[in-house]
C-alpha positions, 0 to 999 in steps of 0.5 A: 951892295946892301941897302934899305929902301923905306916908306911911311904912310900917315894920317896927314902931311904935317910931321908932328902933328899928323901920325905914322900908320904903317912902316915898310922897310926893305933890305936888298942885298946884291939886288935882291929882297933879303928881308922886311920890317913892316908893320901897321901902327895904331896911331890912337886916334882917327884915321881921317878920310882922306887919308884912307882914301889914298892909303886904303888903311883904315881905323879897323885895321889899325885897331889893336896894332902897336904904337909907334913908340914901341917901334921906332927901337926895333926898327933902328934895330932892322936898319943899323947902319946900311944906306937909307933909301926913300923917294921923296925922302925928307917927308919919310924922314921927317916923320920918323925924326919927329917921333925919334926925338919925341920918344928919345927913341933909337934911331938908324944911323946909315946916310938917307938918300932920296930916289926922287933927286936921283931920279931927276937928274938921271932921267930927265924930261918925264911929265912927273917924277911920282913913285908910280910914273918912275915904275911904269917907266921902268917896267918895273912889277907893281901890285898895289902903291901907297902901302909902305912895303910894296912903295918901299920895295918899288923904291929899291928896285927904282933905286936899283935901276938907276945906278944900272944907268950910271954904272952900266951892270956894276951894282956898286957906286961910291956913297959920295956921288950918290950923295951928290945925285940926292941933292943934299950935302947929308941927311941922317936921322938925329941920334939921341942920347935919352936924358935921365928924368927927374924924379918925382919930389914926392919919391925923393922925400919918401926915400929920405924918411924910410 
């Protein structure tokens, strides 16, 4: 089974008005880590304090990383097609999709599905269903949470142990109970065809007199 498991942090909680400051995607093959695409991204603007407070990252280190409009590429790149997967995945999403159809950028093309849906109907009766409360249930190792590679990496091995709980050892589940389980009919991010900009007036009436 192939998968990625991602995460965003940002300056805030409103897509499109607050800003991506750091991306984790992690690709599990057969269950296990087989390669990541993180990075921190300089949102050009401040960091406000409550947001590093939760996230631990702040304007220095953001300070001289690229720009989210140079990653969006690479990191539909990373993804292709494989299966999406986030906890609480419509936030994630969201954002990324709101910077997609800013920039008209590349996008992945795989089904999103959310490990937060999932998680609710496969164990029921927890007091929550945060990222952390699920790990710790699980016994899953943790270091830090709230940095995009380390979440996106628990919300693999979370994605993991619950198809273990539905389909016994066996790692492979058809796509569409999963679907189901996500509590969506579908999410995928938009893909977008760049339209070609108008030209400059200005450059069109040079062009005519050369």
């Amino acid at each position: 089974m192939r998968f990625i498991a991602f995460d965003v942090e940002t300056t805030g909680t409103i897509p499109g008005n607050d800003s991506i400051i750091e991306i984790g995607a992690v690709r599990f093959v057969d269950g296990v880590v087989d390669s990541v695409f993180s990075t921190l991204i300089d949102p050009k603007r401040s960091i406000p304090p409550g947001a590093s407070q939760v996230n631990g990252i702040t304007d220095e280190m953001v300070k001289g990383k690229p720009v989210i409009e140079d990653l969006l590429d690479p990191f539909a790149d990373f993804c292709s097609d494989d299966i999406m997967v986030a906890h609480n995945a419509n936030f994630d999403a969201q954002f990324l999709t709101a910077s997609i159809k800013k920039f008209e950028s590349k996008a992945p093309k795989g089904l999103v599905l959310d490990t937060l849906a999932i998680s609710r109907k496969i164990i029921p009766g927890l007091p929550n269903y945060k990222l952390g409360t699920l790990v710790q249930y699980l016994n899953i190792p943790t270091t830090d949470f709230h940095r995009a590679e380390e979440d996106a990496t628990y919300c693999g091995h979370l994605f993991l142990n619950l198809i273990k709980k539905i389909s016994g050892a066996s790692l492979t589940l058809p796509l569409s109970n999963l679907q189901i389980l996500s509590g969506k009919m579908e999410l995928r991010f938009p893909q977008i065809i760049k339209q070609p900009k108008q030209l400059d007036l200005l450059s069109l009436l040079e062009d005519d007199l050369s």
